[in-house]
Legacy VTK file of the C-alpha trace (Angstrom):
# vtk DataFile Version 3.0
C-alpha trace
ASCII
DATASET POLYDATA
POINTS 83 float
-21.605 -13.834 -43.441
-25.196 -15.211 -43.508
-26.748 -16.445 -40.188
-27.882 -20.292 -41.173
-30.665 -21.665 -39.240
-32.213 -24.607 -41.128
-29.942 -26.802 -43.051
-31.532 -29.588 -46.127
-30.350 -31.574 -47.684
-31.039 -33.030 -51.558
-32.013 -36.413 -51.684
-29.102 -38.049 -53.290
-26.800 -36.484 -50.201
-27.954 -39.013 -47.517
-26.755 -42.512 -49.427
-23.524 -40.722 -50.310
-22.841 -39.653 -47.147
-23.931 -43.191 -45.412
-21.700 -45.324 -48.490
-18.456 -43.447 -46.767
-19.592 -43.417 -43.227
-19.838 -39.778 -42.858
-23.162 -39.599 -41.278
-22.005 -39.019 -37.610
-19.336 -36.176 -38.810
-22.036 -34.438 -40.673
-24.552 -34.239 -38.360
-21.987 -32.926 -36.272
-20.923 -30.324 -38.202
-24.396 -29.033 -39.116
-25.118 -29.395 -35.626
-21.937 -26.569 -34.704
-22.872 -24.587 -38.023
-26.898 -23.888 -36.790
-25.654 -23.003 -33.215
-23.176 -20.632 -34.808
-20.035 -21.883 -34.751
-18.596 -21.167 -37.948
-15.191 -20.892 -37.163
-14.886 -24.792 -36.139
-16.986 -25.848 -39.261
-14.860 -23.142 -41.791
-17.979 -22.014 -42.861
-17.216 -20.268 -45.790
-18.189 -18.755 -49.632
-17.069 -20.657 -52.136
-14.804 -19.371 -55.073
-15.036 -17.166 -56.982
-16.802 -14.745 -54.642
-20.848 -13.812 -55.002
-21.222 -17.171 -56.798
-24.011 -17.915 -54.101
-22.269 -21.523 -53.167
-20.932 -21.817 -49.490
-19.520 -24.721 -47.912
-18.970 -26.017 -44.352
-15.915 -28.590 -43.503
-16.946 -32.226 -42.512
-13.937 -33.587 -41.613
-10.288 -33.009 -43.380
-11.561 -34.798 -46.480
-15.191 -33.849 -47.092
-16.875 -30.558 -47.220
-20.925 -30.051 -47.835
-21.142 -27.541 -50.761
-24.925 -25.592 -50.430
-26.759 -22.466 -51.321
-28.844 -20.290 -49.739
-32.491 -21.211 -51.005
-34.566 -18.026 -48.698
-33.377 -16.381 -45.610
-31.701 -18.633 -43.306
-32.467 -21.733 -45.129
-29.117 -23.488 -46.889
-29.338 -26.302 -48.970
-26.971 -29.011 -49.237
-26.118 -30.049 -52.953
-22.741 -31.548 -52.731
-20.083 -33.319 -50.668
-16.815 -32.505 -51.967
-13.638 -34.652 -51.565
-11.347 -32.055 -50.834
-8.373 -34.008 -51.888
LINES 1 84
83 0 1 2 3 4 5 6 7 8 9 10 11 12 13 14 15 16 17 18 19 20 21 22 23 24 25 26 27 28 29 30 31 32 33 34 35 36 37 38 39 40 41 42 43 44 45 46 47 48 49 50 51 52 53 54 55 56 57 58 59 60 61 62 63 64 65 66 67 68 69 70 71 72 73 74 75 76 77 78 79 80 81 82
């Protein structure tokens, strides 16, 4: 699993994320992945395997979908109702 230590996101991910008041549960959540908590977060490749997209779990909803852009660096492209 790839160590993550900067997390971006695209600029369209900020106005969906404030229209369904997700803004404190994200920061949250990126906050726990970049200290390395991937376990609480699910932090996980998505499916199918080697695509190069990995997600992290908001809340029991939402999940951020990303890729890794250079070493280190993901960057947030999605949030995925889950439902």
């Amino acid at each position: 699993m790839p160590e993550v230590h900067e997390i971006s996101e695209q600029k369209h991910i900020l106005s969906y994320l404030e229209a369904r008041d997700l803004v404190k549960q994200y920061q949250k959540a990126k906050e726990l992945l970049l200290v390395g908590d991937t376990l609480r977060v699910r932090f996980r490749e998505r499916e199918p395997q080697h695509s190069g997209a990995w997600y992290f779990r908001i809340n029991k909803q939402f999940r951020a979908v990303g890729f890794f852009r250079d070493t280190g660096r993901l960057v947030i492209y999605d949030i995925d109702n889950h439902q």
